[in-house]
Predicted model as a PDB file, atoms N, CA, C, CB and O in Angstrom, pLDDT in the B-factor column:
MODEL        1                                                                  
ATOM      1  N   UNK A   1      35.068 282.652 216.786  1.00 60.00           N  
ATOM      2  CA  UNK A   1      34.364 283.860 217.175  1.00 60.00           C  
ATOM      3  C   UNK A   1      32.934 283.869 216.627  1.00 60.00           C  
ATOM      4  CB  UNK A   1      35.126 285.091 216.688  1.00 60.00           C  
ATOM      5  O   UNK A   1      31.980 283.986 217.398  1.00 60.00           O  
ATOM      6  N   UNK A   2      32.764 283.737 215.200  1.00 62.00           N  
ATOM      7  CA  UNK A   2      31.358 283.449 214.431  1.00 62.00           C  
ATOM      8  C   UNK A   2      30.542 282.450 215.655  1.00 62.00           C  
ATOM      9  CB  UNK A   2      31.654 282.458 212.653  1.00 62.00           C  
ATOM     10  O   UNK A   2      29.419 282.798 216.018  1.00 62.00           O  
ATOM     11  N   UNK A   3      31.026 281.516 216.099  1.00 63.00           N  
ATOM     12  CA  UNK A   3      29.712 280.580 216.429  1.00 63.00           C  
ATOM     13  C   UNK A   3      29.338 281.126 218.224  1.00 63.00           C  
ATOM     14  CB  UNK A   3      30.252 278.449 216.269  1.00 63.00           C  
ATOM     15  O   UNK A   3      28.288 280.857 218.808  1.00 63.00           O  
ATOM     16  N   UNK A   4      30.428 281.875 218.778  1.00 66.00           N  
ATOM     17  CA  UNK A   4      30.171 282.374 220.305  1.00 66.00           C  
ATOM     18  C   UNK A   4      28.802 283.381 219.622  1.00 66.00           C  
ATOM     19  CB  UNK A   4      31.861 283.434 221.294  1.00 66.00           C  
ATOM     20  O   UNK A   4      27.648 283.249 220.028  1.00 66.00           O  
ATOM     21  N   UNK A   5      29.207 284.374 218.532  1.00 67.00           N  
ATOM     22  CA  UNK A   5      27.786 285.050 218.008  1.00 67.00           C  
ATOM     23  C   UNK A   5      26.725 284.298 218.183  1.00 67.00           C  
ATOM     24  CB  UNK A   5      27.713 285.372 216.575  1.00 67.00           C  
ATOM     25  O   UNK A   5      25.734 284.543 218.871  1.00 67.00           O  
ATOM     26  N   UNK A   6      27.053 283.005 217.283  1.00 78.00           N  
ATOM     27  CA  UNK A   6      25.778 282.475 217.034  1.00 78.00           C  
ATOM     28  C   UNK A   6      25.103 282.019 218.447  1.00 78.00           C  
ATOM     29  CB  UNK A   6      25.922 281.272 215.999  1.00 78.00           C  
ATOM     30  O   UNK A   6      24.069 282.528 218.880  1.00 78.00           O  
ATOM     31  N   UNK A   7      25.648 281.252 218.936  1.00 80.00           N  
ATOM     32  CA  UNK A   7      25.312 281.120 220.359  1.00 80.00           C  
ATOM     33  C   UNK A   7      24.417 282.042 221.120  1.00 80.00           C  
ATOM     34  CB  UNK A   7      26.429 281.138 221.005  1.00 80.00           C  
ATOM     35  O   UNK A   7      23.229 281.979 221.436  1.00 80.00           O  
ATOM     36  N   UNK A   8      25.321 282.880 221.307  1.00 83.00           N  
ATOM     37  CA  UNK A   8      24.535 284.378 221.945  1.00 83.00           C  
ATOM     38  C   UNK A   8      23.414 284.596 221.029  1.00 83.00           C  
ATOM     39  CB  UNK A   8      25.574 285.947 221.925  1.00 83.00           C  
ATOM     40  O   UNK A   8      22.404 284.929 221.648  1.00 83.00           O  
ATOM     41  N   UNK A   9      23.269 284.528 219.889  1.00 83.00           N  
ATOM     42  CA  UNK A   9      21.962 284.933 218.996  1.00 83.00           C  
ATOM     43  C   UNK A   9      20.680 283.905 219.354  1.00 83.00           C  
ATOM     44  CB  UNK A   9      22.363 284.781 217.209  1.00 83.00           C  
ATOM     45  O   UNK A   9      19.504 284.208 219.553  1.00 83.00           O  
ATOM     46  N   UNK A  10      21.267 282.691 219.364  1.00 81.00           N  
ATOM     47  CA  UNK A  10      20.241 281.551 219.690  1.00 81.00           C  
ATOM     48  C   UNK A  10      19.584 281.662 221.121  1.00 81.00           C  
ATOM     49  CB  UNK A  10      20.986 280.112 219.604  1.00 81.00           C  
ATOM     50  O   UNK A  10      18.364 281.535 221.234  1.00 81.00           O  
ATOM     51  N   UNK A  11      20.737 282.002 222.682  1.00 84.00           N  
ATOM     52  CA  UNK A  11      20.549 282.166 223.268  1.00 84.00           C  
ATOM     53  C   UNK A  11      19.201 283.302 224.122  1.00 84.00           C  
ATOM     54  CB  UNK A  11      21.478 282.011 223.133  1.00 84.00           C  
ATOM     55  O   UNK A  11      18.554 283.362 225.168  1.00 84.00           O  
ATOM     56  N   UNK A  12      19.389 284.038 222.833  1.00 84.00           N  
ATOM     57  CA  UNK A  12      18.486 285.066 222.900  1.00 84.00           C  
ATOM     58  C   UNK A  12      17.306 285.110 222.547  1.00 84.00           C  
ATOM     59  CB  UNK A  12      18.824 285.857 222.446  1.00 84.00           C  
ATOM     60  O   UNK A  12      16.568 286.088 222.672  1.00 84.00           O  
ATOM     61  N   UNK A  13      16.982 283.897 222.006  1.00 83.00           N  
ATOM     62  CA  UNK A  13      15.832 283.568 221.154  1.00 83.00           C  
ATOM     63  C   UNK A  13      15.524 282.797 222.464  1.00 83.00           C  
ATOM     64  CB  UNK A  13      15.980 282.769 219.504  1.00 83.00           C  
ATOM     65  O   UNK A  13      14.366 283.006 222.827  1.00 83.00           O  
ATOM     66  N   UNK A  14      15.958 282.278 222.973  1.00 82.00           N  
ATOM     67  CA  UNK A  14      15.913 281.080 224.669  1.00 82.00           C  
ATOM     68  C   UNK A  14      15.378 281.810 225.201  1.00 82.00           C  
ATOM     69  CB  UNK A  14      17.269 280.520 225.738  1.00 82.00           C  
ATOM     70  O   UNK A  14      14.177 281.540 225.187  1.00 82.00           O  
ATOM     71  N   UNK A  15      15.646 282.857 225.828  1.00 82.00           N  
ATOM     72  CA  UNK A  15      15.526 283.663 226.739  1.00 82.00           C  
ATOM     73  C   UNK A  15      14.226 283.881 226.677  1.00 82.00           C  
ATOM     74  CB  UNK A  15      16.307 284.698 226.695  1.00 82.00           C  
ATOM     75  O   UNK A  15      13.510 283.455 227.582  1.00 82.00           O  
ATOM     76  N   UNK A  16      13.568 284.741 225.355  1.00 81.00           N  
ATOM     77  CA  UNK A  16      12.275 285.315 224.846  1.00 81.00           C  
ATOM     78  C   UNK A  16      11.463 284.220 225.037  1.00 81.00           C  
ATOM     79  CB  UNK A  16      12.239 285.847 223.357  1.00 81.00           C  
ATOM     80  O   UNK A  16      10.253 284.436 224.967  1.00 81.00           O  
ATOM     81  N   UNK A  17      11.929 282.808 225.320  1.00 79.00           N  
ATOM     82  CA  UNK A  17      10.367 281.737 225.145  1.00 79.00           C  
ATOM     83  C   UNK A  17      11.050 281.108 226.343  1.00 79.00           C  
ATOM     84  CB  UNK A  17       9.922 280.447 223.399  1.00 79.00           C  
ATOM     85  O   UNK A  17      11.357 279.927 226.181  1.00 79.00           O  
ATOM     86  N   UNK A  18      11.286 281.535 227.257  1.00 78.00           N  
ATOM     87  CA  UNK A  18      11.630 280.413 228.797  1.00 78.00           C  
ATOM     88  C   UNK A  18      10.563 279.227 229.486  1.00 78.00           C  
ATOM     89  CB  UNK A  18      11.787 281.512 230.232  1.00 78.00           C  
ATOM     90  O   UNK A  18      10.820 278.446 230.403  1.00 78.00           O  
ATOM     91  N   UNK A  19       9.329 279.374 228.738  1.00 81.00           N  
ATOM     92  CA  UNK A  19       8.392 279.282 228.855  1.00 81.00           C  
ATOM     93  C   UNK A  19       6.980 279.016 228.152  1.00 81.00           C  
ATOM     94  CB  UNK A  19       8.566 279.853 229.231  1.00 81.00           C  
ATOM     95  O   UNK A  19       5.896 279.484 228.499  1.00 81.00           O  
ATOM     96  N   UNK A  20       7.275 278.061 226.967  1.00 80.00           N  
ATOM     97  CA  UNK A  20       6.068 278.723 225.971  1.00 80.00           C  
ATOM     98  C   UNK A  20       4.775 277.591 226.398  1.00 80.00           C  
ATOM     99  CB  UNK A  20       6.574 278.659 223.880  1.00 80.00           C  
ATOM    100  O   UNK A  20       4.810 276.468 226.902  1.00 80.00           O  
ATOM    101  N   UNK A  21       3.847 278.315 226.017  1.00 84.00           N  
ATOM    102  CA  UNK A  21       2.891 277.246 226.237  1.00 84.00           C  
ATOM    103  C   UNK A  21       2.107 276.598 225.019  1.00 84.00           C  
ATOM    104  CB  UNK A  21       1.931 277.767 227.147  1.00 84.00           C  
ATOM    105  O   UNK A  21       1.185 275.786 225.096  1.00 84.00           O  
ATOM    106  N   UNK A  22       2.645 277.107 223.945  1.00 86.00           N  
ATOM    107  CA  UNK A  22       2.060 276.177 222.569  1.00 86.00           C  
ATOM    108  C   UNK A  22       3.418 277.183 221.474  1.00 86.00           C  
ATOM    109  CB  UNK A  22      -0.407 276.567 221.987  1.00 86.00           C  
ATOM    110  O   UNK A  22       4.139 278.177 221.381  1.00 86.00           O  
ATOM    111  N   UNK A  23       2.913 275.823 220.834  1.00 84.00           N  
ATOM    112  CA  UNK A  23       4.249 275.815 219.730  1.00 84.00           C  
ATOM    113  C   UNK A  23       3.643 276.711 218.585  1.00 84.00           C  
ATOM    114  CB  UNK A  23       4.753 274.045 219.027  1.00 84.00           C  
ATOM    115  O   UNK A  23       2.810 276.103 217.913  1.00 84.00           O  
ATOM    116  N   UNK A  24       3.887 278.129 218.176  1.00 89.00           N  
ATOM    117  CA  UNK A  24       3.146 279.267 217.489  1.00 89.00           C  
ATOM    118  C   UNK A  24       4.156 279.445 215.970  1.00 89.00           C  
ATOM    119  CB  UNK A  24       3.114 280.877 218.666  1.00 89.00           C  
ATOM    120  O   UNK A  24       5.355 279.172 215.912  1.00 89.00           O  
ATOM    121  N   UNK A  25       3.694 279.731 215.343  1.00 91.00           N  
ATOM    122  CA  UNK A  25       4.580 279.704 214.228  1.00 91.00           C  
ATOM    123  C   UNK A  25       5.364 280.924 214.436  1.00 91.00           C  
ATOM    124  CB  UNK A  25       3.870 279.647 212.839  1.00 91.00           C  
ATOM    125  O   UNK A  25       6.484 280.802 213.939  1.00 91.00           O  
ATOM    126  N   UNK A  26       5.196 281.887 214.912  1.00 89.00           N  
ATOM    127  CA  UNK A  26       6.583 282.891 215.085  1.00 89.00           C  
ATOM    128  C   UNK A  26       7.290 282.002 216.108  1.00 89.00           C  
ATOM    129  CB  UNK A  26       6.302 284.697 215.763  1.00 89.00           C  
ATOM    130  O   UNK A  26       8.492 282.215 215.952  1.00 89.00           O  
ATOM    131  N   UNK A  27       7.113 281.131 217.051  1.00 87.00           N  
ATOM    132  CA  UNK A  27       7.908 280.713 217.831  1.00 87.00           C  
ATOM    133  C   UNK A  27       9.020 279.735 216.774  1.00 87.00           C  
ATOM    134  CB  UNK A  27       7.057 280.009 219.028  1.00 87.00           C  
ATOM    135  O   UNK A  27      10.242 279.874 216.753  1.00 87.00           O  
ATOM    136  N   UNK A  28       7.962 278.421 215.670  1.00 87.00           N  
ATOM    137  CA  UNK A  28       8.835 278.327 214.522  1.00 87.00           C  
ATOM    138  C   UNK A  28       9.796 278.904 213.891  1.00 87.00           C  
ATOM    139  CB  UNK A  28       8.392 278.284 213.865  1.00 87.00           C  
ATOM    140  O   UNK A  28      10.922 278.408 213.869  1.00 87.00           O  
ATOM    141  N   UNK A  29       9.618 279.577 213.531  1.00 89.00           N  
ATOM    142  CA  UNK A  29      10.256 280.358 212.488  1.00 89.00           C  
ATOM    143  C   UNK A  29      11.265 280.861 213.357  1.00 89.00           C  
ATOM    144  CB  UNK A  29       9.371 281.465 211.698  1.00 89.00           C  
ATOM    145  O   UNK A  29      12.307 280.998 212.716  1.00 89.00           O  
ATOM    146  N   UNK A  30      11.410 281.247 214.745  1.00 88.00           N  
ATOM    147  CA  UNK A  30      12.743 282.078 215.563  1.00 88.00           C  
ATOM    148  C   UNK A  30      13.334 281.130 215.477  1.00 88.00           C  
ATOM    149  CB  UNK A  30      12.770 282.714 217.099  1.00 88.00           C  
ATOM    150  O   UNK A  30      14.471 281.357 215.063  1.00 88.00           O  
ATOM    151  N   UNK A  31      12.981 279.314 215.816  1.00 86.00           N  
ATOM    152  CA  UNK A  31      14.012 278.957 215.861  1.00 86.00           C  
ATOM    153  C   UNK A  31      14.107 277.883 214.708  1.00 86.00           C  
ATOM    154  CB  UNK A  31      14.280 278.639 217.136  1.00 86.00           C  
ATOM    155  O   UNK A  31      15.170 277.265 214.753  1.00 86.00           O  
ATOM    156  N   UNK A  32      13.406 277.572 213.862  1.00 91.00           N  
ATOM    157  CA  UNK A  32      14.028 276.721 213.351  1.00 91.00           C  
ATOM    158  C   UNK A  32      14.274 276.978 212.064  1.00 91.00           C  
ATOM    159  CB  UNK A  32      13.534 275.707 213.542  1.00 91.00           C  
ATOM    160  O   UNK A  32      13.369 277.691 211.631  1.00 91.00           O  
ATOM    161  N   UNK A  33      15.595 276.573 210.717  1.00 92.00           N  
ATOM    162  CA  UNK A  33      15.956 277.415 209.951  1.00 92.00           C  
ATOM    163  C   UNK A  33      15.161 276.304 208.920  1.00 92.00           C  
ATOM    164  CB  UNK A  33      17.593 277.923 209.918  1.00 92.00           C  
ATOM    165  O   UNK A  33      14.273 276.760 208.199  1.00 92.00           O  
ATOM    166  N   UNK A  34      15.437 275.047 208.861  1.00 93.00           N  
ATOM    167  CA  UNK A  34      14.245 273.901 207.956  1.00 93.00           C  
ATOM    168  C   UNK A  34      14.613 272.367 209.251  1.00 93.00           C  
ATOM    169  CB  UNK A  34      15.042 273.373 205.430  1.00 93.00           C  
ATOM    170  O   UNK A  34      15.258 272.017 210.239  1.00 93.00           O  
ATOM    171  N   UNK A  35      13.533 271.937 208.156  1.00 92.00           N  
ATOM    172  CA  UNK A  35      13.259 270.561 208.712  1.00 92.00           C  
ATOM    173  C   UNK A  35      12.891 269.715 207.546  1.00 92.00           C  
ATOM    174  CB  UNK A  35      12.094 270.543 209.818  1.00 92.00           C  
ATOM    175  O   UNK A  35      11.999 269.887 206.714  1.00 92.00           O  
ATOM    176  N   UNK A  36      14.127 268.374 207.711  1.00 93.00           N  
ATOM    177  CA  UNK A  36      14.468 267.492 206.130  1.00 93.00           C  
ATOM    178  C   UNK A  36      13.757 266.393 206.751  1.00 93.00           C  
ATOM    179  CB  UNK A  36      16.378 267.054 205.480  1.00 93.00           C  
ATOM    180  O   UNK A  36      13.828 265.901 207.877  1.00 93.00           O  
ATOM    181  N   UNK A  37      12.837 266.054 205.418  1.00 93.00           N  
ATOM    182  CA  UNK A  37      11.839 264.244 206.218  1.00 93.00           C  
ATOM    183  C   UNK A  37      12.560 263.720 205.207  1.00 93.00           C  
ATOM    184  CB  UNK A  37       9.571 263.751 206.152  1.00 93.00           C  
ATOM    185  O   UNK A  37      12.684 264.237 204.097  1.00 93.00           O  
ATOM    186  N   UNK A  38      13.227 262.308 205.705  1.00 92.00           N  
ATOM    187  CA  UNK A  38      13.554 261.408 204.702  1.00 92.00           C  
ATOM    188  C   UNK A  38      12.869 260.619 204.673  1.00 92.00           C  
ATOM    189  CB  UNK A  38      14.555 260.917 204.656  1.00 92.00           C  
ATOM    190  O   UNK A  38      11.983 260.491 205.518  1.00 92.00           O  
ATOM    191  N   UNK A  39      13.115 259.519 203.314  1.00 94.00           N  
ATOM    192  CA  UNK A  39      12.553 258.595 203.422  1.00 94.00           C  
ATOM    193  C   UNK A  39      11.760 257.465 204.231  1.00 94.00           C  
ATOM    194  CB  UNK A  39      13.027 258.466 203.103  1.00 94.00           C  
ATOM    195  O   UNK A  39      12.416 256.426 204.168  1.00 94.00           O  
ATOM    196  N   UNK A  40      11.018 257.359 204.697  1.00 92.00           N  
ATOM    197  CA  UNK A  40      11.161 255.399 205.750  1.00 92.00           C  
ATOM    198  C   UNK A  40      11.945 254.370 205.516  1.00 92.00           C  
ATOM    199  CB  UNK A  40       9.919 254.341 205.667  1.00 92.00           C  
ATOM    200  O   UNK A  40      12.307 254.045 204.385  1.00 92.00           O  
ATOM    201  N   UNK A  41      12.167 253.957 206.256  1.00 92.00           N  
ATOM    202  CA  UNK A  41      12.793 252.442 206.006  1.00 92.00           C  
ATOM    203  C   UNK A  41      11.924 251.620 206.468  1.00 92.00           C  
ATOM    204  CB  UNK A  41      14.147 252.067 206.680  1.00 92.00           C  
ATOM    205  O   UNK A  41      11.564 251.999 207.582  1.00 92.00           O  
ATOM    206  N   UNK A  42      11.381 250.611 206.122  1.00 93.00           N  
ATOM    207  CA  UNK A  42      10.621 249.765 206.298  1.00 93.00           C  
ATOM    208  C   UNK A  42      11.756 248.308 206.643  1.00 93.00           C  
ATOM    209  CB  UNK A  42       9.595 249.802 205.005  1.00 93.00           C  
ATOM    210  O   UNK A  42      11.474 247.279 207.256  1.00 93.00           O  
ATOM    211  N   UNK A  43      12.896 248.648 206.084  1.00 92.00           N  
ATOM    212  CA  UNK A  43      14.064 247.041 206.161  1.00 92.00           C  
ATOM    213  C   UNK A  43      14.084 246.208 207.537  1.00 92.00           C  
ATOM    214  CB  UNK A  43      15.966 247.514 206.009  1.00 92.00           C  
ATOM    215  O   UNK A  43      14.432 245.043 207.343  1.00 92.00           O  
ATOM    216  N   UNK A  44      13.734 246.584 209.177  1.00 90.00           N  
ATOM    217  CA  UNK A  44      13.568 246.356 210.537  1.00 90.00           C  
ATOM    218  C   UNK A  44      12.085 245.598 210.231  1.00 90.00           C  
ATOM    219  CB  UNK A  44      13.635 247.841 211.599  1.00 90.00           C  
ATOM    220  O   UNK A  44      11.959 244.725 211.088  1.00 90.00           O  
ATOM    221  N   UNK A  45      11.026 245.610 209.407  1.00 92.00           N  
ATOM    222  CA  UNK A  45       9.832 245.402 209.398  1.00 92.00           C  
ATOM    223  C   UNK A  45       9.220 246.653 210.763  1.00 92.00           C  
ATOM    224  CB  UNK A  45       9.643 243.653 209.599  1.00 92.00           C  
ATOM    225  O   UNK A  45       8.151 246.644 211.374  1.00 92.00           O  
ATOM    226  N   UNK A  46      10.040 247.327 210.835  1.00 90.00           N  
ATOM    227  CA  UNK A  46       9.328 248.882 211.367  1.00 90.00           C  
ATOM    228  C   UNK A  46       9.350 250.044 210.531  1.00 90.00           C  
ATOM    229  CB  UNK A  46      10.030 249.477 212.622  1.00 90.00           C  
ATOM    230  O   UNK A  46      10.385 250.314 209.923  1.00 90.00           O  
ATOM    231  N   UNK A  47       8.124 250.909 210.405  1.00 92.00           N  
ATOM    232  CA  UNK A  47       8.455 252.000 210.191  1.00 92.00           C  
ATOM    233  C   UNK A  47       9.569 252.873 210.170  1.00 92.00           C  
ATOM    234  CB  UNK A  47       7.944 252.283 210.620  1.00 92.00           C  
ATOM    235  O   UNK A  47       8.870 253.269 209.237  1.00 92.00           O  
ATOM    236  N   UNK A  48      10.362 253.428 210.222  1.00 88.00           N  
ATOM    237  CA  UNK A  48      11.175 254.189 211.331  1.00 88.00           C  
ATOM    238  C   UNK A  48      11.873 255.412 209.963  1.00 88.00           C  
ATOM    239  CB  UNK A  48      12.659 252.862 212.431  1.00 88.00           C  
ATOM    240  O   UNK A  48      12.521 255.045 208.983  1.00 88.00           O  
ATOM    241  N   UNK A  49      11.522 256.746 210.272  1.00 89.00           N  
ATOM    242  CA  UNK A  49      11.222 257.763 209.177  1.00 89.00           C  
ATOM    243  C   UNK A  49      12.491 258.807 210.232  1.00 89.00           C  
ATOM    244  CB  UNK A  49       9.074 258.402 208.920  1.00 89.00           C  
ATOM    245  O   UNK A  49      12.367 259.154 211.407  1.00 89.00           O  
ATOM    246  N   UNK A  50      13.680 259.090 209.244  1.00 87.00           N  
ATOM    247  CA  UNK A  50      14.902 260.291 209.960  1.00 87.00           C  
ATOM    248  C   UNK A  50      13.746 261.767 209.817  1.00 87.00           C  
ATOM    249  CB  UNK A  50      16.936 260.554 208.585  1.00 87.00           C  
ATOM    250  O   UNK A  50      12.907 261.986 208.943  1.00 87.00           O  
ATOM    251  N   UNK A  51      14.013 262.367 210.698  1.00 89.00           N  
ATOM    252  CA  UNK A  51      13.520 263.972 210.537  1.00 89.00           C  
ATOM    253  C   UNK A  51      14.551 265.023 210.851  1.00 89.00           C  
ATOM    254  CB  UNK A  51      12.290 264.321 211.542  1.00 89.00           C  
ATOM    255  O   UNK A  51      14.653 265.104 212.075  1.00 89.00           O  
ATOM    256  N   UNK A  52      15.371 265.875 210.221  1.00 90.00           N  
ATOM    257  CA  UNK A  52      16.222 265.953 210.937  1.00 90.00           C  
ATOM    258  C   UNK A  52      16.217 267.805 211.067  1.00 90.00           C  
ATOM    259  CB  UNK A  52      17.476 265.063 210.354  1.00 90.00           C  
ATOM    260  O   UNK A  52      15.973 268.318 209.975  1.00 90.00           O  
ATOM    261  N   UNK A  53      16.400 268.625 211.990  1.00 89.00           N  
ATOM    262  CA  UNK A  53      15.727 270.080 212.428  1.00 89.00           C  
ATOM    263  C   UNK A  53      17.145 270.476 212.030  1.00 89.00           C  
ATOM    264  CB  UNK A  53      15.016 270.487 214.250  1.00 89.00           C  
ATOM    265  O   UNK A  53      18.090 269.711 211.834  1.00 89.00           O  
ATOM    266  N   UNK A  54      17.127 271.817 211.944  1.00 91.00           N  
ATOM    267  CA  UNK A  54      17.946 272.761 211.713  1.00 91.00           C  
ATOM    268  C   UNK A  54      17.905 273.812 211.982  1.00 91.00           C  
ATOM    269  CB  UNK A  54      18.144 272.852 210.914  1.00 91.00           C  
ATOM    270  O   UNK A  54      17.746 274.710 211.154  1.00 91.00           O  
ATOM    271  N   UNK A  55      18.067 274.022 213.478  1.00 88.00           N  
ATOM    272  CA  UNK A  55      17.913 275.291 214.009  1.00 88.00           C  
ATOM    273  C   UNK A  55      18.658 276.353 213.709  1.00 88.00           C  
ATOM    274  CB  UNK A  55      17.974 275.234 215.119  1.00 88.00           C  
ATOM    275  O   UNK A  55      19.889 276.324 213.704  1.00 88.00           O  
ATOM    276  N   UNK A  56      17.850 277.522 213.395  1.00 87.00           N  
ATOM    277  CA  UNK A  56      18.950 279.034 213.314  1.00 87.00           C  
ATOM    278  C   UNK A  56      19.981 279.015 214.217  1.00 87.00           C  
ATOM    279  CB  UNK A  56      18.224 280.530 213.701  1.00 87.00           C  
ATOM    280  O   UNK A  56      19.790 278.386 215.257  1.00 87.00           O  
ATOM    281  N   UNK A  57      20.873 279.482 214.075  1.00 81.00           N  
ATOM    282  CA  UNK A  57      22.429 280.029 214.638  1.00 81.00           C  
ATOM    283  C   UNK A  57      23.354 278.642 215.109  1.00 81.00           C  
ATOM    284  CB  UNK A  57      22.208 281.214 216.254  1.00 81.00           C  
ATOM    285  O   UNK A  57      24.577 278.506 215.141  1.00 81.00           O  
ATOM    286  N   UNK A  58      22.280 277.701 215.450  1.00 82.00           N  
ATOM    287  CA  UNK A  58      23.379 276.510 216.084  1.00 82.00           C  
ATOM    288  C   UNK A  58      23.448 275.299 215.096  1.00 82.00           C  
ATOM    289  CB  UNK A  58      22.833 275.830 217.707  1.00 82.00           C  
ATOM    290  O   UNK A  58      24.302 274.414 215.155  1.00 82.00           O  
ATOM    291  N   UNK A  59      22.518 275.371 214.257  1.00 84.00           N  
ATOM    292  CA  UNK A  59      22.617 274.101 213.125  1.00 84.00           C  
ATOM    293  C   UNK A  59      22.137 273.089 213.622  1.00 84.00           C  
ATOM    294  CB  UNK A  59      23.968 273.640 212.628  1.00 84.00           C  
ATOM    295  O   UNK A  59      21.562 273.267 214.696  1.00 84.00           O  
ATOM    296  N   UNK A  60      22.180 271.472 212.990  1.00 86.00           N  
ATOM    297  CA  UNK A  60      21.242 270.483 213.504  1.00 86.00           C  
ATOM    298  C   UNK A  60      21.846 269.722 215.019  1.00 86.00           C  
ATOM    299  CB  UNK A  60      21.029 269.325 212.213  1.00 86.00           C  
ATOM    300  O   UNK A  60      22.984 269.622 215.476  1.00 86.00           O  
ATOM    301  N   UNK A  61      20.839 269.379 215.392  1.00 78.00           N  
ATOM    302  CA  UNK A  61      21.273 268.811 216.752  1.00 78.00           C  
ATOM    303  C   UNK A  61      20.171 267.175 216.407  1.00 78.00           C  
ATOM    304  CB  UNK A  61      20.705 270.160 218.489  1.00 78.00           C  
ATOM    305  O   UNK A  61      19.024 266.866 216.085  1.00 78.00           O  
ATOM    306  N   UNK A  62      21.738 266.436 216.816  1.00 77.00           N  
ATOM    307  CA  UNK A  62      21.211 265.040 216.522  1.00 77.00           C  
ATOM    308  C   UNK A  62      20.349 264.264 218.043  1.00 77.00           C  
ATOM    309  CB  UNK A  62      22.749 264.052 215.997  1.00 77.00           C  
ATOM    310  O   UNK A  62      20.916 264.011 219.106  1.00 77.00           O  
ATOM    311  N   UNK A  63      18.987 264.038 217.748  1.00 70.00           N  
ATOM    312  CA  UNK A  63      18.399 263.567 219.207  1.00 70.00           C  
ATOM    313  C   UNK A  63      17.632 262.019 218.605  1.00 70.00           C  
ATOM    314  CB  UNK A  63      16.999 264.995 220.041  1.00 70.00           C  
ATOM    315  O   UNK A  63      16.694 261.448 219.161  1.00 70.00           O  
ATOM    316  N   UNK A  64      18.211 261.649 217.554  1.00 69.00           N  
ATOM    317  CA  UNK A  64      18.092 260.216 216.941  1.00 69.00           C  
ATOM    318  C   UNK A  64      18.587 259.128 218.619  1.00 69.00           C  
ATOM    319  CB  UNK A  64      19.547 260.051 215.197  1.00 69.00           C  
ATOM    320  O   UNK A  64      19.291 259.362 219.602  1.00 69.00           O  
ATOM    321  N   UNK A  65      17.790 258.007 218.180  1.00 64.00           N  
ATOM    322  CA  UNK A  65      17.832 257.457 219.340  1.00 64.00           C  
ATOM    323  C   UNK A  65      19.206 256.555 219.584  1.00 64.00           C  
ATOM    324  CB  UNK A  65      16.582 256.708 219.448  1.00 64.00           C  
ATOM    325  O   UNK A  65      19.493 255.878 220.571  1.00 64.00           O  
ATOM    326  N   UNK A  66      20.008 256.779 218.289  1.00 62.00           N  
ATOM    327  CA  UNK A  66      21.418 256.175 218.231  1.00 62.00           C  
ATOM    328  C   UNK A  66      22.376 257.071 218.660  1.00 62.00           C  
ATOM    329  CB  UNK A  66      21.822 255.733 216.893  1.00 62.00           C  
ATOM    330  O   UNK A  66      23.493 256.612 218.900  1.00 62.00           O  
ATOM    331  N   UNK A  67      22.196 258.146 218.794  1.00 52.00           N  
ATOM    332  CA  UNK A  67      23.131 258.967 219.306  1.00 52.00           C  
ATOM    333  C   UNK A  67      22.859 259.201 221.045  1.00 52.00           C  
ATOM    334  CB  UNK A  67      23.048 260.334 218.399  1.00 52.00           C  
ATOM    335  O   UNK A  67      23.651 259.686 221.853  1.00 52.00           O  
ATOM    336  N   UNK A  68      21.771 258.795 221.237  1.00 51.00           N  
ATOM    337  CA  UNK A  68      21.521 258.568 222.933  1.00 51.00           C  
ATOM    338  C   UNK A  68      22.293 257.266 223.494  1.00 51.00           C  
ATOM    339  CB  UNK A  68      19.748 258.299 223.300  1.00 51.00           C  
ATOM    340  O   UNK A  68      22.338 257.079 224.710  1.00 51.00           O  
ATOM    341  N   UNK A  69      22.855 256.433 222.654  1.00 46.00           N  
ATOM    342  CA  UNK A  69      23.213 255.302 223.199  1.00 46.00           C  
ATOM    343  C   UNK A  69      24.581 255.541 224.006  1.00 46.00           C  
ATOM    344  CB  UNK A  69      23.285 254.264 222.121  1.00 46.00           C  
ATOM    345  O   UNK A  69      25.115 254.609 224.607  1.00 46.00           O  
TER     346      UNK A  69                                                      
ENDMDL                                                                          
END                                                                             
């Protein structure tokens, strides 16, 4: 029951920006709750740095390019 809330709460925050045309810090702050930078790894001889978001009501959503596979 808690997360249909949350849903609907997030959803509602959707609704209000169907459309935004620049990323505004109240638009921040509605939706996102933090954002963790880890380390780099340099071990590939690439860069390649995790960032990982944490949106209010729905929690993190993984869009890492390993979870697209």
């Amino acid at each position: 029951m808690a997360q249909a809330v949350n849903v609907r709460s997030f959803l509602k925050i959707v609704k209000k920006y169907t459309e935004p045309t620049s990323l505004t810090s109240q638009l921040l702050h509605e939706f996102v709750d933090k954002i963790v930078v880890h380390e780099a790894d340099k071990s590939s001889g690439h860069r390649i740095q995790r960032i990982d978001v944490h949106y209010n009501f729905i929690g993190e959503v993984d869009f890492s390019p390993e979870f697209r596979r």
